[in-house]
PQR file with spaces between the fields and no chain letter, atoms N, CA, C, O and H, PARSE charges and radii, in Angstrom:
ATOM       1  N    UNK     1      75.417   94.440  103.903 -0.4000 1.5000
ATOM       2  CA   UNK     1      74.130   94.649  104.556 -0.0000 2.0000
ATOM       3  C    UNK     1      73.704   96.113  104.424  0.5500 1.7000
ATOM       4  O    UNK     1      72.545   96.401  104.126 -0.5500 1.4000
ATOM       5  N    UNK     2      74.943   97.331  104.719 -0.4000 1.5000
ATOM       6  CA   UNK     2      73.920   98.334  104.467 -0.0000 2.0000
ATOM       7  C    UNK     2      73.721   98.771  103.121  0.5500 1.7000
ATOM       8  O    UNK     2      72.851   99.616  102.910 -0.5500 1.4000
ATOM       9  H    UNK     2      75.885   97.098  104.961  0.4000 1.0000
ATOM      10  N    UNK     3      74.540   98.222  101.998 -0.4000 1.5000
ATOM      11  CA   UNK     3      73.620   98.372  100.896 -0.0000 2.0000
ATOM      12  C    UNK     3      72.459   97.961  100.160  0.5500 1.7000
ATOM      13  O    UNK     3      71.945   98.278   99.087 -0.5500 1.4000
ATOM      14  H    UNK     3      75.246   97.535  102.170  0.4000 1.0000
ATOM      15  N    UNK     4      72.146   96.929  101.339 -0.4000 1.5000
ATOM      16  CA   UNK     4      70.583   96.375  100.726 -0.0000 2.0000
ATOM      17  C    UNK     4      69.065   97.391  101.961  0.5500 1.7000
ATOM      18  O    UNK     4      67.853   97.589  101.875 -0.5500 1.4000
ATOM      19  H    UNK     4      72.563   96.671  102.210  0.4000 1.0000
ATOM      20  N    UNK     5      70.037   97.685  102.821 -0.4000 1.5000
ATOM      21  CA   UNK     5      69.792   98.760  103.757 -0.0000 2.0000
ATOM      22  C    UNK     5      69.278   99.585  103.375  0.5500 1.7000
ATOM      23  O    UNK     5      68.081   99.684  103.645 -0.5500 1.4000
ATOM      24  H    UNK     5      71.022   97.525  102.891  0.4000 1.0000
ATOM      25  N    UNK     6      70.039  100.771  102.407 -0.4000 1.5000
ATOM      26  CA   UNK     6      70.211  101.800  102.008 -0.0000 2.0000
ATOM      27  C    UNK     6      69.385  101.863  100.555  0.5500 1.7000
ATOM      28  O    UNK     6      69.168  102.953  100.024 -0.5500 1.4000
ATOM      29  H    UNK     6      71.011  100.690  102.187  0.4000 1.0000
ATOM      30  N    UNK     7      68.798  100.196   99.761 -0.4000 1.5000
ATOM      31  CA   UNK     7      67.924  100.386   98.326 -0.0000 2.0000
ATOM      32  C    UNK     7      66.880  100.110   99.313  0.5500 1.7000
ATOM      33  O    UNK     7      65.796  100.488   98.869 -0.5500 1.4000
ATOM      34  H    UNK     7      68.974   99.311  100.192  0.4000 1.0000
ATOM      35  N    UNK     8      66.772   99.514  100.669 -0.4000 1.5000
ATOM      36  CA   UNK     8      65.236   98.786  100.712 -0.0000 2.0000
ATOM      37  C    UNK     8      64.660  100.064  101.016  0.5500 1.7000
ATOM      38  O    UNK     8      63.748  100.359  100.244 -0.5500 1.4000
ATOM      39  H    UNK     8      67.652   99.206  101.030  0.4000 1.0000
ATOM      40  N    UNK     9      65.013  101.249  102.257 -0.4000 1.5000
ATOM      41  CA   UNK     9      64.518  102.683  102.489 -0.0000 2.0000
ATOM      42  C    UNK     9      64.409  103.690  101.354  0.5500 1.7000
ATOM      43  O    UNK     9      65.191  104.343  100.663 -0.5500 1.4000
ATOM      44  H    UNK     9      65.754  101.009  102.884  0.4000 1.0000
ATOM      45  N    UNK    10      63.463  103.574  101.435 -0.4000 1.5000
ATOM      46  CA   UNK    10      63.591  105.390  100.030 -0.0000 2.0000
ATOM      47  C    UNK    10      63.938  106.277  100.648  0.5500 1.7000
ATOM      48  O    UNK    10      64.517  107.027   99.863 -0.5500 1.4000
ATOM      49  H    UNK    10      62.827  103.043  101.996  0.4000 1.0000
ATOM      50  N    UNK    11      63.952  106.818  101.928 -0.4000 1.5000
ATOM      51  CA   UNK    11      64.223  107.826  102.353 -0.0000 2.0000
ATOM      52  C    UNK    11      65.865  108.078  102.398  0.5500 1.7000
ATOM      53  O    UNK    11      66.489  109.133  102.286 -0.5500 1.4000
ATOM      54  H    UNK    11      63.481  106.208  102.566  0.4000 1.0000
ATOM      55  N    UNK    12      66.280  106.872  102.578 -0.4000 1.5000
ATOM      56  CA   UNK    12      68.113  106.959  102.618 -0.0000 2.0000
ATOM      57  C    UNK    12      68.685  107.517  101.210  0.5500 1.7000
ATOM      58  O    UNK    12      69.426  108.483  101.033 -0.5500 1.4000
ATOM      59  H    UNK    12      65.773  106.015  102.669  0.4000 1.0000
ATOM      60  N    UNK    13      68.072  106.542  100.169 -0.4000 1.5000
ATOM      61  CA   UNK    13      68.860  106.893   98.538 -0.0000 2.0000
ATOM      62  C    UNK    13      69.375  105.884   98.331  0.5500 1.7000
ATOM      63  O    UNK    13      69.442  105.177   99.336 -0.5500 1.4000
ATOM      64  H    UNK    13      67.470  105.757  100.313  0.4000 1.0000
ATOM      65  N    UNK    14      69.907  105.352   97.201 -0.4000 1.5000
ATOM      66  CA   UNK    14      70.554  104.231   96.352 -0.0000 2.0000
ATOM      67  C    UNK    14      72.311  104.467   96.492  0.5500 1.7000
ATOM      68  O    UNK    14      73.276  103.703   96.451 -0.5500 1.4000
ATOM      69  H    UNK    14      69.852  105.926   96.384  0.4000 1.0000
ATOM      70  N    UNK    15      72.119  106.075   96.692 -0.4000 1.5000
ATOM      71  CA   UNK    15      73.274  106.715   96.148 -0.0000 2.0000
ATOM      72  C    UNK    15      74.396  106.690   97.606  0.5500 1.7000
ATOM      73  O    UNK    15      75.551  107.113   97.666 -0.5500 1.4000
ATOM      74  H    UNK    15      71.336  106.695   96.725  0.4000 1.0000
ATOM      75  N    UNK    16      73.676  106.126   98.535 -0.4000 1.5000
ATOM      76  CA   UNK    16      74.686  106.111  100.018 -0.0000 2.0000
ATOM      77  C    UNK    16      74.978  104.281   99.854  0.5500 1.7000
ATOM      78  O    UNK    16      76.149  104.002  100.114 -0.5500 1.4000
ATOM      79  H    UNK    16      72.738  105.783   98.486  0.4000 1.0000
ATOM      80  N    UNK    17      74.218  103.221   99.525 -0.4000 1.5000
ATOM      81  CA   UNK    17      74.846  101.998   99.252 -0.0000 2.0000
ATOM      82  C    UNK    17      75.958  101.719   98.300  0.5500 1.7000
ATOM      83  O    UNK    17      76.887  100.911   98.316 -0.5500 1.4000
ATOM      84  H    UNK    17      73.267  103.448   99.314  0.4000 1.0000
ATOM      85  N    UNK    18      75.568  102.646   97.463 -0.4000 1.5000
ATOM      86  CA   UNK    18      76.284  102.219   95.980 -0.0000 2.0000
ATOM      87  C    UNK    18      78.141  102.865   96.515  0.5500 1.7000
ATOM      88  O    UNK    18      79.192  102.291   96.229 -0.5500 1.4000
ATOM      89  H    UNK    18      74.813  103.302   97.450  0.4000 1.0000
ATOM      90  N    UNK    19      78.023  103.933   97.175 -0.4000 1.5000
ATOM      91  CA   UNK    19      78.958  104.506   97.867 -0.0000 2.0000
ATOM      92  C    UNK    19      79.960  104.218   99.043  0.5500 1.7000
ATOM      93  O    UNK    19      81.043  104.714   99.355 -0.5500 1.4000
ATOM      94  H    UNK    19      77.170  104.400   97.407  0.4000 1.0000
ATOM      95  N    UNK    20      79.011  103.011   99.684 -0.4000 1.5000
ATOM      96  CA   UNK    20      79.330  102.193  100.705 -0.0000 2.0000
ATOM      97  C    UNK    20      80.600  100.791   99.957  0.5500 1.7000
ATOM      98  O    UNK    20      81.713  100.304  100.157 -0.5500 1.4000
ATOM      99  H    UNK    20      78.132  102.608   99.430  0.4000 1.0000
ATOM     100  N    UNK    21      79.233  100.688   98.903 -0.4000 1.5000
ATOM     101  CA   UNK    21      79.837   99.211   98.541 -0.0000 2.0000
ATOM     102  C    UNK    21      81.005   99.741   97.515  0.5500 1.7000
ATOM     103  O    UNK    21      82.127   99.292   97.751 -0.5500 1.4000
ATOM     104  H    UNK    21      78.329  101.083   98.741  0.4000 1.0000
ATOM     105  N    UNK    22      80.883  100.607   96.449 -0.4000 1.5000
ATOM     106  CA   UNK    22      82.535  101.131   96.209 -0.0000 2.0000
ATOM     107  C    UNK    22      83.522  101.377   96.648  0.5500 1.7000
ATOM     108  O    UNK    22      84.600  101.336   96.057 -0.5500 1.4000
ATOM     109  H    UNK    22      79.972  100.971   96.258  0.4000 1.0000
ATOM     110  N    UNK    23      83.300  101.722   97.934 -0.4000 1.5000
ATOM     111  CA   UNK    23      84.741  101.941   99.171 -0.0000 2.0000
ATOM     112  C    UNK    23      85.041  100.317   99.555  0.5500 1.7000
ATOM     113  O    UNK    23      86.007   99.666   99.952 -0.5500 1.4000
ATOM     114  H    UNK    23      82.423  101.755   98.414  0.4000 1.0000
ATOM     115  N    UNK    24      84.237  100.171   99.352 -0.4000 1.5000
ATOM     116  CA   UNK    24      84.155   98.842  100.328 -0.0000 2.0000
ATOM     117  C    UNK    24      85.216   97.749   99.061  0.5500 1.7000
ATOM     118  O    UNK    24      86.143   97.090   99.532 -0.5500 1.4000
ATOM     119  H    UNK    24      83.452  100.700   99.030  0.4000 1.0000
ATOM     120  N    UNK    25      84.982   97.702   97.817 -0.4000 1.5000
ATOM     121  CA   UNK    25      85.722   97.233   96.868 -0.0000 2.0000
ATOM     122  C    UNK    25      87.379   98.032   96.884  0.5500 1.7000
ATOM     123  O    UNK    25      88.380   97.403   97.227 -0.5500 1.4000
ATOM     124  H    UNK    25      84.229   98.237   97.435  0.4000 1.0000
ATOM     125  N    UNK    26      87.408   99.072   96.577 -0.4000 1.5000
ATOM     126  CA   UNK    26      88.558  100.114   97.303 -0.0000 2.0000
ATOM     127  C    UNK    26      89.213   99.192   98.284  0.5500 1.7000
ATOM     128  O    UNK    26      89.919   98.186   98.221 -0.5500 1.4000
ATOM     129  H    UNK    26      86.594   99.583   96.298  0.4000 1.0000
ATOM     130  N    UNK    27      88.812   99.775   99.000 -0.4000 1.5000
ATOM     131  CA   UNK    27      89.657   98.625  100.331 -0.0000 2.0000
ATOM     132  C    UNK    27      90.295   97.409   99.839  0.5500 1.7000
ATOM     133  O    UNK    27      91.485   97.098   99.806 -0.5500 1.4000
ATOM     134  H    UNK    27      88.239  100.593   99.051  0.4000 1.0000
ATOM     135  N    UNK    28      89.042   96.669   99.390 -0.4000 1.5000
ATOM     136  CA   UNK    28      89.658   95.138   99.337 -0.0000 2.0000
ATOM     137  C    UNK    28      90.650   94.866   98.252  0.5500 1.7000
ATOM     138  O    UNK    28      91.382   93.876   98.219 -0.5500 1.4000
ATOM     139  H    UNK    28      88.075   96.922   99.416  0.4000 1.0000
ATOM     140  N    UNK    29      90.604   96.063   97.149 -0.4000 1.5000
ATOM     141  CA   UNK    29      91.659   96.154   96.050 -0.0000 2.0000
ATOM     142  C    UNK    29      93.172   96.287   96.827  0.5500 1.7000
ATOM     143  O    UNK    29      94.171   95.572   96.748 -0.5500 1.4000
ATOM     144  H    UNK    29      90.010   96.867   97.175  0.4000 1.0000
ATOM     145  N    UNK    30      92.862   97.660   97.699 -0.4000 1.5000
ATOM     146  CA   UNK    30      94.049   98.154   98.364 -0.0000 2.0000
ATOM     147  C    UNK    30      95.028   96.975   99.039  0.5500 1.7000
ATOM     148  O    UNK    30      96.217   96.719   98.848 -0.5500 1.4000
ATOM     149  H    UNK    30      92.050   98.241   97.763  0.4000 1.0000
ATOM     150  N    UNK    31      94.098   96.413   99.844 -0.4000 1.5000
ATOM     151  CA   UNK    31      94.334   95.304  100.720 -0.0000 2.0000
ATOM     152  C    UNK    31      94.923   94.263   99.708  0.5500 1.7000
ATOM     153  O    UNK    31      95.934   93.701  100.130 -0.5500 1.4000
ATOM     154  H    UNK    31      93.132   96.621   99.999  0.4000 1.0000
ATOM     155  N    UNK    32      94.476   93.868   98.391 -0.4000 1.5000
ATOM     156  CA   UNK    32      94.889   92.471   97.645 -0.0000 2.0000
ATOM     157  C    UNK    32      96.421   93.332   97.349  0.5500 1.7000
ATOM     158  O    UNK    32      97.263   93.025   98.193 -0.5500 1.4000
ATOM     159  H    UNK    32      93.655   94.325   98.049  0.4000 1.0000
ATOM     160  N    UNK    33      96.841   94.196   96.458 -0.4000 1.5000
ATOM     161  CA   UNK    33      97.762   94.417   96.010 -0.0000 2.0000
ATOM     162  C    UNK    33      99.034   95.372   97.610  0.5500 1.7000
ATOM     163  O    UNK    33     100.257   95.448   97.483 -0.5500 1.4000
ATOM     164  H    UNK    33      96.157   94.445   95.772  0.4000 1.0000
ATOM     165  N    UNK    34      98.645   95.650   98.245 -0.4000 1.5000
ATOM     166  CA   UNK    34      99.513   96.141   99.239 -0.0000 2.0000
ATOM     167  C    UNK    34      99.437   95.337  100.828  0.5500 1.7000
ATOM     168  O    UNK    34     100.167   95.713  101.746 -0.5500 1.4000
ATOM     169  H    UNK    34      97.652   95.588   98.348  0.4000 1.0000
C-alpha cells in the first residue's frame, strides 16, 4: 500500500516506494532462507 502511496503523490517521489518495497523483498528473502 505505501508504494502505490508514495507513485500516486508527486510530492512524496517514486524513489521512497521503490525503497519501501525493496526492503520489503529483503525481509521476505531473509525470512525464506533463515
Amino acid at each position: 500500500m505505501s508504494y502505490v502511496a508514495g507513485c500516486g503523490t508527486p510530492g512524496y517521489g517514486n524513489s521512497v516506494g521503490v525503497i519501501l518495497v525493496l526492503y520489503v523483498l529483503l525481509v521476505i528473502i531473509l525470512a525464506t532462507f533463515f
